[in-house]
Residue frames as a rotation matrix with the C-alpha (Angstrom) as fourth column:
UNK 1
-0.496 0.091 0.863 -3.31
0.329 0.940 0.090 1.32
-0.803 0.329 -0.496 -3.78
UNK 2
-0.461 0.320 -0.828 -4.83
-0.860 -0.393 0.327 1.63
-0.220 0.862 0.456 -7.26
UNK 3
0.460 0.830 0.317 -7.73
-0.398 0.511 -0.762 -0.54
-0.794 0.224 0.565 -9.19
UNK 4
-0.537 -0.598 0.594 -5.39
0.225 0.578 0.785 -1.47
-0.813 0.555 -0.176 -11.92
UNK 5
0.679 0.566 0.467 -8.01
0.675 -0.231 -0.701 0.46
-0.289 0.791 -0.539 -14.34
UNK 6
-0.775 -0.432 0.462 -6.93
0.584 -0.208 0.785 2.70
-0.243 0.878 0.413 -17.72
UNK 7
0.330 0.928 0.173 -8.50
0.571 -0.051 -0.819 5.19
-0.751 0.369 -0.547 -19.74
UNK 8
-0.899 -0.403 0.171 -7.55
0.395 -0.577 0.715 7.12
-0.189 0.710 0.678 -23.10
UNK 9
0.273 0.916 -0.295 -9.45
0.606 -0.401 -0.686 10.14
-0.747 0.009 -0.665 -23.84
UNK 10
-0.589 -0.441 0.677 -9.75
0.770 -0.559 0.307 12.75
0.243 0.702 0.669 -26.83
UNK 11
0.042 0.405 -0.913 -10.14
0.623 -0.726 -0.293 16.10
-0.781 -0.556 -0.283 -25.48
UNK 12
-0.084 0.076 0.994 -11.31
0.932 -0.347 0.105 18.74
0.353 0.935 -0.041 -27.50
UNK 13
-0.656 -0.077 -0.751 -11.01
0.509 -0.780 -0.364 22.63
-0.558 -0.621 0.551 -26.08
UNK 14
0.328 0.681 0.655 -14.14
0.943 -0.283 -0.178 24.45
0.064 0.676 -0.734 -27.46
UNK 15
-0.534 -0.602 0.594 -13.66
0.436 -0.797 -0.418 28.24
0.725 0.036 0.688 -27.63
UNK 16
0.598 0.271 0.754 -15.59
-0.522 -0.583 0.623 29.07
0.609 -0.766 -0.207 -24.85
UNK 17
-0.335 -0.680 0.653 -12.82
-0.904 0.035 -0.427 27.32
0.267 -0.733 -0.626 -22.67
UNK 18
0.386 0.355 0.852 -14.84
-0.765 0.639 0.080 24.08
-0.515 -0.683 0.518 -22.17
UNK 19
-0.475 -0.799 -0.370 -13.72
-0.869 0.360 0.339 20.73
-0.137 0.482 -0.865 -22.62
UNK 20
0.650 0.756 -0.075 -15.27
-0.749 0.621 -0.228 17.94
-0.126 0.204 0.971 -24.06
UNK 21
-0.499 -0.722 0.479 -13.84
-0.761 0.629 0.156 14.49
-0.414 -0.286 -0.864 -23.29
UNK 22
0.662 0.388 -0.642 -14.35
-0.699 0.629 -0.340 11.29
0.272 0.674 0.687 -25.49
UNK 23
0.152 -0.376 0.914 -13.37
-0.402 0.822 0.405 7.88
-0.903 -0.428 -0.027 -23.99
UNK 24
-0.001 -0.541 -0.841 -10.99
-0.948 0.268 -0.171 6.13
0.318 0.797 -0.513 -27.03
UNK 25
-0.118 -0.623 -0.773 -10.45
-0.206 0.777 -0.594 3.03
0.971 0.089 -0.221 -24.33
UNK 26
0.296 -0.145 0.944 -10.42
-0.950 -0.145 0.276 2.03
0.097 -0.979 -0.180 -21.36
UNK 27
0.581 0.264 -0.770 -9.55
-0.402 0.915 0.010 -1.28
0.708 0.304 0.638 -19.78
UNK 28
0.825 -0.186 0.533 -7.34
-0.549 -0.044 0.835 -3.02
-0.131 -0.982 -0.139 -16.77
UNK 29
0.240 -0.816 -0.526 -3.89
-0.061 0.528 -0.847 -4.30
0.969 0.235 0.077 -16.37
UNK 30
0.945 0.029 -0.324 -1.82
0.226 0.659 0.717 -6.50
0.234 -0.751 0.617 -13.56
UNK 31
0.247 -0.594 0.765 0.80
0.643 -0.490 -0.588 -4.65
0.725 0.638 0.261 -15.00
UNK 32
0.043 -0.247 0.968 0.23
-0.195 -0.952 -0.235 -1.68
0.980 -0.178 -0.089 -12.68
UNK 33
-0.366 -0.452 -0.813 2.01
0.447 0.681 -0.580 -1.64
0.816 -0.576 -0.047 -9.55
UNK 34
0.298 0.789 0.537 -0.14
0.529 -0.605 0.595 -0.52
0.794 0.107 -0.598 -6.23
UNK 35
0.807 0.591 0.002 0.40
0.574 -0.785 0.232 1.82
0.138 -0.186 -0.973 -3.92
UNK 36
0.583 -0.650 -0.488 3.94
-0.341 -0.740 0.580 3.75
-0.738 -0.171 -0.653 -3.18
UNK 37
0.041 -0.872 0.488 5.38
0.567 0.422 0.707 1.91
-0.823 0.248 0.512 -5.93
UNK 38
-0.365 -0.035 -0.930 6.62
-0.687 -0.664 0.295 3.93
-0.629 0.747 0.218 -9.42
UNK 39
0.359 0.403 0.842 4.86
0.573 0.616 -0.540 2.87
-0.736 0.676 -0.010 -12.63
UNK 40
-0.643 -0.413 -0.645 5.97
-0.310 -0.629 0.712 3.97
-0.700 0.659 0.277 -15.97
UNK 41
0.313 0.528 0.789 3.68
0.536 0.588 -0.606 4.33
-0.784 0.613 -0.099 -18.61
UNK 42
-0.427 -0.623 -0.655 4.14
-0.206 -0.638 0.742 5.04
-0.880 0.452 0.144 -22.32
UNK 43
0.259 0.928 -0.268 2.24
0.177 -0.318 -0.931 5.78
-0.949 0.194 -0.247 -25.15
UNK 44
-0.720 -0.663 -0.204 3.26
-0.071 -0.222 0.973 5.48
-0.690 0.715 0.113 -28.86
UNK 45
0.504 0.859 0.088 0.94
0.039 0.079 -0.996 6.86
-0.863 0.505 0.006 -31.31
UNK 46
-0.618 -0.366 -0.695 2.38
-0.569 -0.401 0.717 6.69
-0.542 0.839 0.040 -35.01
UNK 47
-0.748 0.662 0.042 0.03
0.158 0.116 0.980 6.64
0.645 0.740 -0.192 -37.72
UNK 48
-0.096 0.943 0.318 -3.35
-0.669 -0.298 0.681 5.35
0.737 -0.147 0.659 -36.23
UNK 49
0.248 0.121 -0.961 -2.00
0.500 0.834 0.234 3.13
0.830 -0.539 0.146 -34.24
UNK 50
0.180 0.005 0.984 -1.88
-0.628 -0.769 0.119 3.46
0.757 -0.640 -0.135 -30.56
UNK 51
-0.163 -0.551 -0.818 0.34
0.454 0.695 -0.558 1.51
0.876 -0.463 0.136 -28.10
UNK 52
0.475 0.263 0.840 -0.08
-0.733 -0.409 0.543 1.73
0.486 -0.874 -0.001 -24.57
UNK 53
0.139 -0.561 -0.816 2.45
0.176 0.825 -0.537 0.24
0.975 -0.070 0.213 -22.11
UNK 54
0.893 0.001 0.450 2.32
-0.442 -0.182 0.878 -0.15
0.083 -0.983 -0.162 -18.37
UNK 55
0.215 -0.854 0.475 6.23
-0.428 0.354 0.831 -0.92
-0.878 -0.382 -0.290 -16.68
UNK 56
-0.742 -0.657 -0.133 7.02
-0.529 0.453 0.718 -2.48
-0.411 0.603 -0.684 -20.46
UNK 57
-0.628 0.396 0.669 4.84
0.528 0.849 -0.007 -4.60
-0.571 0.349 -0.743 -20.71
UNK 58
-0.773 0.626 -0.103 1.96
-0.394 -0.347 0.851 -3.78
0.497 0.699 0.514 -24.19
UNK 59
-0.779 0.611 0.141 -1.13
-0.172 0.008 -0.985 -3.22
-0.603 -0.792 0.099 -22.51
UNK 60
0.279 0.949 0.148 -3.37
0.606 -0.055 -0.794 -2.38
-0.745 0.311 -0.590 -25.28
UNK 61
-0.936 -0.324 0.137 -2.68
0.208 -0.195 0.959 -1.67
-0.284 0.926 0.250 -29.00
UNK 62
0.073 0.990 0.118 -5.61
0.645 0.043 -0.763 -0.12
-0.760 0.132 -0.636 -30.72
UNK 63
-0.474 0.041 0.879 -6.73
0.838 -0.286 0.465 1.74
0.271 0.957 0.102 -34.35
UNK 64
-0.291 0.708 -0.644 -7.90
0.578 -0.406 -0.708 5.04
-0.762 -0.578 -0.291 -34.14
UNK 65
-0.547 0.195 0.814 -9.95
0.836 0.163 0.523 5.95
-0.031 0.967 -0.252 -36.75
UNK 66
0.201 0.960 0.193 -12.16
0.979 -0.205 0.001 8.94
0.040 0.189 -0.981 -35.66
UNK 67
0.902 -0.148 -0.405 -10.02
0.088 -0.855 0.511 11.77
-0.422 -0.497 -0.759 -34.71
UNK 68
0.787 -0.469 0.400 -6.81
0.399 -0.107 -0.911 11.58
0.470 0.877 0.103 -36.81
UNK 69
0.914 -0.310 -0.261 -4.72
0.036 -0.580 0.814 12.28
-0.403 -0.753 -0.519 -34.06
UNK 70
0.502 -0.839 0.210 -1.68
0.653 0.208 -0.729 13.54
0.567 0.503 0.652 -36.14
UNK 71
-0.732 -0.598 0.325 -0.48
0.185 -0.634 -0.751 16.36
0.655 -0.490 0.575 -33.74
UNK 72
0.803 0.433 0.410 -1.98
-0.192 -0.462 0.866 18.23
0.564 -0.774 -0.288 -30.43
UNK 73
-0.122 -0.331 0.936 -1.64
-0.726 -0.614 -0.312 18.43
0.677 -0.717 -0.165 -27.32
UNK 74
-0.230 0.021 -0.973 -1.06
0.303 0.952 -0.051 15.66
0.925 -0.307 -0.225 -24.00
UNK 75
-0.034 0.266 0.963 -2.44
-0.918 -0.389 0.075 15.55
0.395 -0.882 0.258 -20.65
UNK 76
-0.346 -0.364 -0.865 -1.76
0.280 0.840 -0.465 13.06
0.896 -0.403 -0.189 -18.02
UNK 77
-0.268 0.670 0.692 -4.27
-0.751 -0.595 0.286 12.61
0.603 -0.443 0.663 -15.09
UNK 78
-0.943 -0.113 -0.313 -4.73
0.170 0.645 -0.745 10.81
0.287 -0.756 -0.589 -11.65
UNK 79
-0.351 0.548 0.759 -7.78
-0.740 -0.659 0.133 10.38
0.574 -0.515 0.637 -9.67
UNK 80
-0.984 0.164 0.067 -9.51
0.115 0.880 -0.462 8.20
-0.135 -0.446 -0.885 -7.25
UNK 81
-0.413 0.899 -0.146 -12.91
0.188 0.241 0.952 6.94
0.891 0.365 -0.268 -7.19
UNK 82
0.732 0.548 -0.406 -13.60
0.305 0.269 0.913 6.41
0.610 -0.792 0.030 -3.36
UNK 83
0.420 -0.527 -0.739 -10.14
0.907 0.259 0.331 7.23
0.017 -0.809 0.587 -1.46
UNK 84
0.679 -0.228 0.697 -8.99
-0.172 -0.973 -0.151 10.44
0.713 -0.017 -0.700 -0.04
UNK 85
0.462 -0.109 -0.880 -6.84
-0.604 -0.765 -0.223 12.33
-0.649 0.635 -0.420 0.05
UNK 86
0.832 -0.013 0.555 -4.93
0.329 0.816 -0.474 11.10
-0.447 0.577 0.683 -3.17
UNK 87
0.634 -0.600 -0.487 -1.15
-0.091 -0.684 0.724 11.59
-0.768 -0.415 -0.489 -3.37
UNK 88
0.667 -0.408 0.624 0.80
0.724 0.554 -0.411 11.47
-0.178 0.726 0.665 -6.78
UNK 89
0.425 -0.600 -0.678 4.06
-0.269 -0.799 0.538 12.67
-0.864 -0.047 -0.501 -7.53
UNK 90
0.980 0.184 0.082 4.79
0.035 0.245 -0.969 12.86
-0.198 0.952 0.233 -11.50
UNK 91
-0.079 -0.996 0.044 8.94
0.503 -0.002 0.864 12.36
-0.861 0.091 0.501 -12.29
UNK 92
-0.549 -0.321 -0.772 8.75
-0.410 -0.701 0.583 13.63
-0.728 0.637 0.254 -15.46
UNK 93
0.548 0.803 0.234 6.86
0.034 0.259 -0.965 13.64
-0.836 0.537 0.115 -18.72
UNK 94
-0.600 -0.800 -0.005 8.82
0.218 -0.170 0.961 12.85
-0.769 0.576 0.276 -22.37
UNK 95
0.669 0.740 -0.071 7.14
-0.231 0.116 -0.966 13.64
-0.707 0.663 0.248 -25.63
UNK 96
-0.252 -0.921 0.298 9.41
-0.262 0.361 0.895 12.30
-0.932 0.147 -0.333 -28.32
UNK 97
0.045 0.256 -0.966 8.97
-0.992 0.126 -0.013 11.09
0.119 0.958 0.260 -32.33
UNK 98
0.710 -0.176 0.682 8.72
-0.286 0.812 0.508 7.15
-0.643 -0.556 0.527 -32.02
């Protein structure tokens, strides 16, 4: 089962190897489906804008004004809060021009 929570983060790799994470978003959708079912999400940044979709449905549309995200790098991350063990199997990741 899952809390139906979100989060968008901007990671930055420092050269000593750490990472520093910055929360862009967060927020909850009904959208997401809970436990053994598949969800598809998808992400469409062009310009500053930033689209976030759970199964299709727009979840959360949002300016981003502090980081300029015109290129980098994605990462895509699971976790629980309170339930062990926690079992996720990723199908596949696209990156794509929108």
């Amino acid at each position: 089962a899952n809390n139906g929570l979100f989060w968008i983060f901007h990671a930055i790799i420092r050269a000593d190897g750490n990472v520093i994470y910055t929360e862009i978003a967060d927020g909850g959708s009904n959208k997401i489906k809970a436990g053994k079912e598949t969800n598809t999400y998808s992400i469409i940044c062009n310009e500053r804008t930033l689209s976030l979709f759970i199964n299709g449905h727009e979840t959360r549309v949002l300016e981003e004004n502090n980081y300029v995200l015109r290129d980098g790098q994605i990462g895509v991350s699971v976790s629980s809060f309170d339930v062990l063990p926690v079992k996720v199997e990723i199908d596949s990741v696209t990156i794509s021009q929108p």
